[in-house]
mmCIF file of the C-alpha atoms, coordinates in Angstrom:
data_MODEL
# 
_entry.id   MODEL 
# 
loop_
_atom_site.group_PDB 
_atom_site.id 
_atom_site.type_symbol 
_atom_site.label_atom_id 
_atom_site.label_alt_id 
_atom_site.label_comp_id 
_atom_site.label_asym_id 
_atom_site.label_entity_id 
_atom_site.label_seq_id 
_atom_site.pdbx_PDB_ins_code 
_atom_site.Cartn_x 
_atom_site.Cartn_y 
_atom_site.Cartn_z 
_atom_site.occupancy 
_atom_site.B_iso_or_equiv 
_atom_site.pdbx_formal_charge 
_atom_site.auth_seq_id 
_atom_site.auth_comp_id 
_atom_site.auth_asym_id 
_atom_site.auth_atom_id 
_atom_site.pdbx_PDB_model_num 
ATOM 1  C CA . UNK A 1 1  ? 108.704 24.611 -64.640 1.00 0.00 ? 1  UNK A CA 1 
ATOM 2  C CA . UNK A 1 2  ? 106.872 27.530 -63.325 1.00 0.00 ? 2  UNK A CA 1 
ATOM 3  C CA . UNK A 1 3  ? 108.144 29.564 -60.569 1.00 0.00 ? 3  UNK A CA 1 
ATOM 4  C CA . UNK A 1 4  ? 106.966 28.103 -56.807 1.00 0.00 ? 4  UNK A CA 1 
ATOM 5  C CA . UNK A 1 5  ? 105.081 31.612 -56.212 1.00 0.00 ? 5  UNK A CA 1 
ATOM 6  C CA . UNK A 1 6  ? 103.420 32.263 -59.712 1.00 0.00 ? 6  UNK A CA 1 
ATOM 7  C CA . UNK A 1 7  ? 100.308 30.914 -59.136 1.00 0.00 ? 7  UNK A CA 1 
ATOM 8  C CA . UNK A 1 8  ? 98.707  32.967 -62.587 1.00 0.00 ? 8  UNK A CA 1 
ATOM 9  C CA . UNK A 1 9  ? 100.758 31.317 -64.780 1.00 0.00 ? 9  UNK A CA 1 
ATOM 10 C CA . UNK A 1 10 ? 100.143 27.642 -62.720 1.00 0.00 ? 10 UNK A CA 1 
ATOM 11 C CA . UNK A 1 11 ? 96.469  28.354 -62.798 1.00 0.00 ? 11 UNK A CA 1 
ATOM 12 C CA . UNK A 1 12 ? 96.654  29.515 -67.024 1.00 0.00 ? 12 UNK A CA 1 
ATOM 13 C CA . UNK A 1 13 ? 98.399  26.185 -67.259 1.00 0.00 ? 13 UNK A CA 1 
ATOM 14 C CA . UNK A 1 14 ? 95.911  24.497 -64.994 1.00 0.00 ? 14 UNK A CA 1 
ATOM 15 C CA . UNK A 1 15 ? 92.756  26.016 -66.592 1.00 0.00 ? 15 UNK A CA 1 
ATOM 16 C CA . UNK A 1 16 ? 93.967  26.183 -70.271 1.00 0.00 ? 16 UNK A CA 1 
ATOM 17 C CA . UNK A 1 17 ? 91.488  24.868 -72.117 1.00 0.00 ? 17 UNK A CA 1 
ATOM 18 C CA . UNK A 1 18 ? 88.286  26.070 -70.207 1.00 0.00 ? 18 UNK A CA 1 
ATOM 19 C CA . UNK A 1 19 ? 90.318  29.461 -69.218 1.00 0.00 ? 19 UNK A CA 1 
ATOM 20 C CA . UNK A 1 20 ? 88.180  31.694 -70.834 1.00 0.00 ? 20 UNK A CA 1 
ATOM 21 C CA . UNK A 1 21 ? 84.813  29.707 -69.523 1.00 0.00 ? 21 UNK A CA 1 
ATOM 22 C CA . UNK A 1 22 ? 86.520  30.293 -66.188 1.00 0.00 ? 22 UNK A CA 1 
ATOM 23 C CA . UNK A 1 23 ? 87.932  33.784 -66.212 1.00 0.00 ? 23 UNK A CA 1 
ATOM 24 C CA . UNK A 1 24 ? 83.772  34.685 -67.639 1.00 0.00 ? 24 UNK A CA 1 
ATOM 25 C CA . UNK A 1 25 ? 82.403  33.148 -64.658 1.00 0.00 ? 25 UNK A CA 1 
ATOM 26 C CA . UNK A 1 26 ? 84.567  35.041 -62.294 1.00 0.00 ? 26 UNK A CA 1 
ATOM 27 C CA . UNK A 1 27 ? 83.714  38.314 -64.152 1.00 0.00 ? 27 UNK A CA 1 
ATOM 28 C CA . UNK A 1 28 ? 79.752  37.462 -63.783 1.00 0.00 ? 28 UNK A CA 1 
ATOM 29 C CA . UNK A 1 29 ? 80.058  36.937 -60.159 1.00 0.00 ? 29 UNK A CA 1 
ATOM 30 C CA . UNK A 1 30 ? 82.471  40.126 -59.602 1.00 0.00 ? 30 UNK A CA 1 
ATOM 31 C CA . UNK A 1 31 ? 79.950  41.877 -61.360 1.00 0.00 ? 31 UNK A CA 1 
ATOM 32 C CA . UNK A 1 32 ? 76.677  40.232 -59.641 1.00 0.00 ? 32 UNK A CA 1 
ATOM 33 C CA . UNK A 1 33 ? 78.593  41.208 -56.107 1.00 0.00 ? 33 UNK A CA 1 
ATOM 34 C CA . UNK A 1 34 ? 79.170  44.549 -57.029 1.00 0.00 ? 34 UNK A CA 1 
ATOM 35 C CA . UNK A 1 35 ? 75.572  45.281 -58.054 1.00 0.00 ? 35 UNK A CA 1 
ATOM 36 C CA . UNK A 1 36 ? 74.000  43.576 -54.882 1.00 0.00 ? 36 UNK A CA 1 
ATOM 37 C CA . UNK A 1 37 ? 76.483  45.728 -52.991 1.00 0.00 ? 37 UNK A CA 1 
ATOM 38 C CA . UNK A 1 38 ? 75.508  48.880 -55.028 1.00 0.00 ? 38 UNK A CA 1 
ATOM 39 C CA . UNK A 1 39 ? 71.439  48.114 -54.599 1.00 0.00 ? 39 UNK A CA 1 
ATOM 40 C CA . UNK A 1 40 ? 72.675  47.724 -51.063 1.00 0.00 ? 40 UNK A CA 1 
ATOM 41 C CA . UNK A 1 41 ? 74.344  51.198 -50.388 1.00 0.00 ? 41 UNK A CA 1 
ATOM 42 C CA . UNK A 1 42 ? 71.815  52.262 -52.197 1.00 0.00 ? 42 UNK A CA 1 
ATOM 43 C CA . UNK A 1 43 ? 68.984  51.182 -49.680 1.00 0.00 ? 43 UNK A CA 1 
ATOM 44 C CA . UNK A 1 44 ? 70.836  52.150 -46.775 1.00 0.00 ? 44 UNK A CA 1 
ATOM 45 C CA . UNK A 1 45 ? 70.411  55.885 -45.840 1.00 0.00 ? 45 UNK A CA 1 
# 
């Protein structure tokens, strides 16, 4: 059993087969966030 507080290895046992599916998306949105924040800053003097 995996440890009560180890929630990466519950949620790479969780997601296991669409892991990498998953782990993309969350990459795609980090990096959609952190160019609308950029084109933000940007705007703002």
């Amino acid at each position: 059993m995996p440890i009560a507080g180890d929630l990466e290895s519950i949620e790479i046992n969780s997601f296991s087969q669409g892991n990498i599916s998953f782990k993309l998306d969350r990459n795609l949105d980090y990096l959609m966030v952190s160019s609308i924040r950029l084109a933000y800053l940007g705007c703002v003097p």
